[in-house]
N, C-alpha and C positions, 0 to 999 in steps of 0.2 A: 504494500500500500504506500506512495506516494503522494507528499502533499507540499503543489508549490509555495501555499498559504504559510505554512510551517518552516518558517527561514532559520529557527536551528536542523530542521533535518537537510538541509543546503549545505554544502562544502562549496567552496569558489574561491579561486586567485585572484591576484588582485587586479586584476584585467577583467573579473567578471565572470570569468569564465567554469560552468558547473566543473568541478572533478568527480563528486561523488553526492550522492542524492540517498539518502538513508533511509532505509525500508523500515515504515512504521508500525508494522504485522506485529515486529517481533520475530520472525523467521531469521532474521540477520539476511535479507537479499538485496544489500546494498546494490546500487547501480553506478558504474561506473564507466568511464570512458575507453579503459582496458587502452590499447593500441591504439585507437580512433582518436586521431588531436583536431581533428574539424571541429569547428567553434560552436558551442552547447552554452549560451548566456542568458543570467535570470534575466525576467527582463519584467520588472511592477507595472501594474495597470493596465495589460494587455489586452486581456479575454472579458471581456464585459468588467472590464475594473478591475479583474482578479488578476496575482502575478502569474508568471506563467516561464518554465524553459523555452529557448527559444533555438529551432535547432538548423543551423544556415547552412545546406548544402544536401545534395540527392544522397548520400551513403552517410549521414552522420547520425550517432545512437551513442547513445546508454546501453548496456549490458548487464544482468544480475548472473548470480550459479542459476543453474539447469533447475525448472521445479519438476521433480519427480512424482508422477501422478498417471494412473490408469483411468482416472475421472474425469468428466467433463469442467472444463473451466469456463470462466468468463472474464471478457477483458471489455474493461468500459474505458475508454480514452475519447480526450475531448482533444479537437486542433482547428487549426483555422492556416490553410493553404493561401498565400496571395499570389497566387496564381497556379493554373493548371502544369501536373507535370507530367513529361513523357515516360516516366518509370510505373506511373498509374499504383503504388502499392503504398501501403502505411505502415504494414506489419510484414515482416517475412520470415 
């Protein structure tokens, strides 16, 4: 569980820039940028006033460990695209 409202669960340098994003579960499934140094910046009052990660480029993410599950999950995530992309995907 992730929440960008929650600015101690935010790790950032001083450029702004997220390095780690703190899984609020309690699972310990921190996210991080692992390998990936494309720019992932908080960025307040984005999404209808609320802060929001803001993540600039076609291949850039956040990573957690593997959730190991035979269960059906659900993923609810909220974004706002400014403009159409040709990779068409959010999640992969």
């Amino acid at each position: 569980w992730y929440d960008a409202t929650d600015l101690p669960s935010l790790v950032t340098g001083t450029d702004g820039q997220v390095t780690l994003w703190r899984d609020k579960s309690g699972h310990h499934r921190d996210a991080t940028g692992g390998k990936d140094t494309s720019p992932k910046h908080f960025a307040s009052g984005t999404s209808n006033g609320k802060p929001a990660i803001r993540f600039d480029g076609p291949a850039v993410r956040l990573t957690t460990a593997e959730v190991a599950t035979t269960a059906q999950i659900t993923v609810v995530a909220v974004f706002e695209m400014d403009k159409p992309q040709p990779w068409g995907a959010v999640f992969a």
